[in-house]
C-alpha positions as CSV (number, residue, x, y, z in Angstrom):
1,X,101.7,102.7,106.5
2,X,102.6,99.1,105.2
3,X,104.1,98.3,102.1
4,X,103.4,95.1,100.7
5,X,106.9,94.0,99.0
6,X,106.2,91.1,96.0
7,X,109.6,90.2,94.1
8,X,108.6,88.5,90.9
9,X,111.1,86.8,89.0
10,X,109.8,85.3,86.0
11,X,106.5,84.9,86.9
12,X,103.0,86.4,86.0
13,X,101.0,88.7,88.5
14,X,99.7,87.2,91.2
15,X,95.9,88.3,90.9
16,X,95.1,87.5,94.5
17,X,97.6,90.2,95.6
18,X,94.7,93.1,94.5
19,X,92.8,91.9,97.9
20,X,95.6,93.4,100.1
21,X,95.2,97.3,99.2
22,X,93.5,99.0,102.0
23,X,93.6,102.4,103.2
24,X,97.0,101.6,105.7
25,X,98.6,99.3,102.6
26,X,100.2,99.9,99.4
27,X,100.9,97.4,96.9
28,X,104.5,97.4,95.4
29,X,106.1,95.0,92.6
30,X,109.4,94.8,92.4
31,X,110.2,92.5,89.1
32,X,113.4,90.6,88.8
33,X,112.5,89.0,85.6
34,X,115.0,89.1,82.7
35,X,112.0,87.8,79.9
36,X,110.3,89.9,78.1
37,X,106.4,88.3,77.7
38,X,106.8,88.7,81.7
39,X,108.1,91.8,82.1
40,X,104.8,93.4,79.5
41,X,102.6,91.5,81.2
42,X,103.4,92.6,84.7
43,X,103.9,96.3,83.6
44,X,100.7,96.1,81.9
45,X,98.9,95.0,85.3
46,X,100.0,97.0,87.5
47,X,99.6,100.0,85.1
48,X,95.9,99.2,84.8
49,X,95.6,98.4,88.6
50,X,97.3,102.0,89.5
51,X,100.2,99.4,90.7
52,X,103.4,101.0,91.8
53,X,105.8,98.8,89.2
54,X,109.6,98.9,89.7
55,X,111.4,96.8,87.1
56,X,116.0,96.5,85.8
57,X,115.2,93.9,83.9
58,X,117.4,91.6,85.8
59,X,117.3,89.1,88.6
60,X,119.4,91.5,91.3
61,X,117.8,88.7,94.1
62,X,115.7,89.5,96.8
63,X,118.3,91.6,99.0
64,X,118.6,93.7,96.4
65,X,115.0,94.3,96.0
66,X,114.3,94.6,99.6
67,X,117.0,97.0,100.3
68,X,116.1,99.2,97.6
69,X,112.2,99.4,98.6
70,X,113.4,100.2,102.1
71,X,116.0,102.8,101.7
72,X,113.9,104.5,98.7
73,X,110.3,104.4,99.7
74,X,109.8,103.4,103.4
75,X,109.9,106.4,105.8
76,X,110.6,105.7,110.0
77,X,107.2,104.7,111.3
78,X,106.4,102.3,107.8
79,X,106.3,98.8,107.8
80,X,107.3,96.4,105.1
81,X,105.2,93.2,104.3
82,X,107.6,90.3,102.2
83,X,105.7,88.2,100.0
84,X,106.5,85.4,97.3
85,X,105.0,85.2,94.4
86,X,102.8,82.9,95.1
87,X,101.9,83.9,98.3
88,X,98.5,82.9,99.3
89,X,98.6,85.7,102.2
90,X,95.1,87.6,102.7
91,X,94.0,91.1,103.8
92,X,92.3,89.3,107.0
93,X,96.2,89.0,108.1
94,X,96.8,92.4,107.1
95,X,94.3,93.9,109.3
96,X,95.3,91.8,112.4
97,X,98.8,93.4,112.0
98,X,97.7,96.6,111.3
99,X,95.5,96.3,114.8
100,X,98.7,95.0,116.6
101,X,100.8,98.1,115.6
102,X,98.0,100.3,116.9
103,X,97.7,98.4,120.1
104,X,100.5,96.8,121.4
105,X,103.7,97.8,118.6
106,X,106.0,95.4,118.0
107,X,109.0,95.9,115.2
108,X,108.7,92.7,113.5
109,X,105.6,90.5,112.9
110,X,105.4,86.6,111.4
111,X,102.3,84.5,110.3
112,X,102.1,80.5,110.9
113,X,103.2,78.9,107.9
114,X,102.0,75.8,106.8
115,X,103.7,72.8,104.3
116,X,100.7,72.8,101.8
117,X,101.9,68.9,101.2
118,X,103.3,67.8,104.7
119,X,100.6,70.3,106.6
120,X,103.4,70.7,109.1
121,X,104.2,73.8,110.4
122,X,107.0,75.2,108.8
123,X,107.9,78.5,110.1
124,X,108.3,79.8,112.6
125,X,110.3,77.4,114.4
126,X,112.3,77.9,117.9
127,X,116.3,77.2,117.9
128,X,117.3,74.9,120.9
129,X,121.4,74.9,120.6
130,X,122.6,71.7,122.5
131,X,126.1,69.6,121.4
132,X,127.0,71.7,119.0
133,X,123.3,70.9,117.3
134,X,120.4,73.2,116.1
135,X,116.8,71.3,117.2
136,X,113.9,72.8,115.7
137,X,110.7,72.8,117.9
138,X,107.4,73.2,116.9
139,X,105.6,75.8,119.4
140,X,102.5,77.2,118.5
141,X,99.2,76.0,119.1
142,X,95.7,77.5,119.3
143,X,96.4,78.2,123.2
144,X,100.1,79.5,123.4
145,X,101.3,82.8,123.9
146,X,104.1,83.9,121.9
147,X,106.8,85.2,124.4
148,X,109.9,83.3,122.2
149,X,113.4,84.7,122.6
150,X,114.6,83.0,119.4
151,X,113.2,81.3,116.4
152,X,113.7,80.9,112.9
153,X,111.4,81.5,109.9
154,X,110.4,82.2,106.2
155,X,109.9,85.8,104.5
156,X,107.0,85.3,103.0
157,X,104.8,87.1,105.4
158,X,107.0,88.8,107.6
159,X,106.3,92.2,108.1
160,X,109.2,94.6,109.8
161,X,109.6,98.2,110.5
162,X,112.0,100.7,108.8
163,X,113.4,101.1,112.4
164,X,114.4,97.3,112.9
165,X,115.6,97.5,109.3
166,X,118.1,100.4,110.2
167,X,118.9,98.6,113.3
168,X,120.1,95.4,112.1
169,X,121.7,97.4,108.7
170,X,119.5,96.4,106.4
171,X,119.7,93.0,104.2
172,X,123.0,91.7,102.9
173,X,123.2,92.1,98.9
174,X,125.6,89.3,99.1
175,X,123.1,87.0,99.9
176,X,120.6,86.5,97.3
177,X,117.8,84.2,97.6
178,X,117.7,81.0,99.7
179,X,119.2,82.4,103.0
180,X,117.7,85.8,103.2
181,X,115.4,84.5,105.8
182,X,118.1,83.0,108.1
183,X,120.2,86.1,108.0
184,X,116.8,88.4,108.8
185,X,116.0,86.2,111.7
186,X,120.1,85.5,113.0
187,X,120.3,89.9,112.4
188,X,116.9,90.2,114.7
189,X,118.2,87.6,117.2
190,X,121.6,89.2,117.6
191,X,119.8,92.7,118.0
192,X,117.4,91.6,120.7
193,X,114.3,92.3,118.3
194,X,111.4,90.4,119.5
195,X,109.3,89.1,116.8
196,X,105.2,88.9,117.3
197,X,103.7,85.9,116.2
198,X,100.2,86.5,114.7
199,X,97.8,83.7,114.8
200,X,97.1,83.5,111.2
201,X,97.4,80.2,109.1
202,X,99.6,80.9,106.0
203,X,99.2,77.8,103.3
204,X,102.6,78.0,101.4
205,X,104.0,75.7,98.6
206,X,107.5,74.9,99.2
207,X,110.3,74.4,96.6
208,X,112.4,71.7,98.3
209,X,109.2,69.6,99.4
210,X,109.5,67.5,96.4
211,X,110.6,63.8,95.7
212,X,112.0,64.9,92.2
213,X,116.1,64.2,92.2
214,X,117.1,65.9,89.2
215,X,114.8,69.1,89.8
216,X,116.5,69.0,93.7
217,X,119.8,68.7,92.6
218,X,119.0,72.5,90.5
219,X,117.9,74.1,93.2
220,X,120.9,72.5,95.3
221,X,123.3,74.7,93.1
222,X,122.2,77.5,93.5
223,X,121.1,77.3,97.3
224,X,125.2,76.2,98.2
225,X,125.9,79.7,96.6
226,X,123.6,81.6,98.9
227,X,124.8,78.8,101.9
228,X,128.2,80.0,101.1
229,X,127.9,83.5,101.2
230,X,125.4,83.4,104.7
231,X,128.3,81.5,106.8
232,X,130.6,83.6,105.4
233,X,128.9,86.7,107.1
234,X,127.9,84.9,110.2
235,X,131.5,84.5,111.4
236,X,133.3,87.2,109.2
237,X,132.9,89.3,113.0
238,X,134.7,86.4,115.0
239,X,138.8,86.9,115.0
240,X,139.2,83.4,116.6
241,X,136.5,81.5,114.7
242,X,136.6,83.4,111.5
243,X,137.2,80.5,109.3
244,X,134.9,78.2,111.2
245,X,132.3,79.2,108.6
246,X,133.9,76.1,106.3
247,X,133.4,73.9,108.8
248,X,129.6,75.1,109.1
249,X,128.9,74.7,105.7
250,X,130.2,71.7,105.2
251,X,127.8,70.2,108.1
252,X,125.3,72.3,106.2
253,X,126.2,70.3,102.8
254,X,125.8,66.9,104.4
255,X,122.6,67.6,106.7
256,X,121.1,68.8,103.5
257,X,122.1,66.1,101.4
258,X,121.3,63.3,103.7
259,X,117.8,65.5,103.7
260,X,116.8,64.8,100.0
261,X,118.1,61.3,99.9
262,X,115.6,60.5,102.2
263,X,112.7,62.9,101.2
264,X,113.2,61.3,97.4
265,X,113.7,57.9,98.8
266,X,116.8,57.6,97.0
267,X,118.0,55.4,99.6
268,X,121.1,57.3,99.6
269,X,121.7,56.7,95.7
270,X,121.9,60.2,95.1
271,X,123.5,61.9,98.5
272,X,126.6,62.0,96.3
273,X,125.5,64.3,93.7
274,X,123.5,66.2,95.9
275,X,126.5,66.5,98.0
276,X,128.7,67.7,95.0
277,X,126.4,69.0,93.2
């Protein structure tokens, strides 16, 4: 069976989501929204849709809600299916994982995601470490085969096994939002989990892919949190490097910040507060 995960946080139903039920899927809402004319209205849906509805009336972040959905709900051969609320995901993806598990199992599978503005590819991407630097390659094309040791990308339309779940100890509840999908991809990496692309075009509006300063420099805050907490946990296991992680988010800070100055073309006016921010 696959559960398809959608963590709402302030946000109304997603209508398009009643298209994925099938026979092997079940629909599951997990709301993080702490307002009430949300809250009704999402209860109200999914009670007249025969909806499984699971609400604390507070935003516990997607960890939280995938972690909970996975220890409480998923048994060993289920699969989980991560969605955003907006997701734009059909049941034509659905069925060509649900073929793939039958055929030729993998633990983890991933769509192609596409910038809606940019219409780049934006996940997934491979990792090419040279000097010290992480170079992001796009690799997929109508022709390519998808034998990738190591790659990064988003949630939204990843769909994993309970097994690879266990394996890599489940998500990190320190980590909220913003790097969930870095620390599921650096966990499957260090695990030796292979990851199956499916060919399957997935239209997605990002947040950051914007040329608004002020609204940036909101999202900023709250994305250094998660940044934070994620190099924190990526070297807490090294004795030598430990406290490398500073260093790493500090790079992280600048990179980013040098990012949005040029994506708001700012020229560089605002890299200060987005760097302090």
């Amino acid at each position: 069976m696959i559960f398809s995960l959608c963590v709402l946080y302030n946000s109304n139903f997603n209508n398009k989501l009643l298209d994925l039920r099938s026979d092997f899927n079940e629909l599951i809402i997990f709301d993080n929204s702490n307002k009430t004319e949300y809250l009704s209205y999402n209860e109200k849906i999914c009670k007249k849709n025969n909806i499984k509805y699971i609400t604390f009336k507070k935003n516990l972040g997607l960890s939280y809600a995938y972690n909970y959905i996975s220890k409480n709900i998923l048994k060993n051969d289920d699969f989980i299916l991560l969605l955003d609320a907006d997701t734009n995901i059909e049941s034509t993806y659905l069925e060509m994982v649900h073929d793939s598990i039958i055929n030729d199992r993998k633990e983890v599978y991933i769509p192609i995601s596409i910038d809606k503005k940019t219409m780049q590819i934006s996940s997934p991407l491979i990792i090419n470490k040279k000097r010290f630097k992480l170079k992001r390659y796009i690799f997929w094309n109508e022709e390519s085969d998808n034998d990738f040791d190591y790659f990064m990308g988003i949630n939204n339309g990843t769909v994993i096994s309970y097994q690879a779940l266990k394996e890599i100890n489940f998500f990190d509840e320190r980590i909220k939002v913003y790097f969930t999908d870095l620390y599921l991809f650096t966990s499957l990496y260090r695990k030796n989990i292979k990851t199956k692309v499916i060919k399957y075009k997935n239209y997605c509006d990002f947040s950051f892919t914007t040329n608004d300063c002020e609204y940036l420099v909101k999202r900023l805050k709250f994305l250094k949190i998660d940044a934070k907490a994620y190099y924190k946990w990526r070297y807490e296991d090294c004795k030598v490097f430990k406290y490398f992680w500073r260093l790493h988010y500090l790079f992280y800070k600048y990179k980013k910040s040098i990012e949005c100055s040029r994506q708001t073309n700012s020229k560089y006016r605002y890299f200060f507060k987005f760097f302090f921010c």
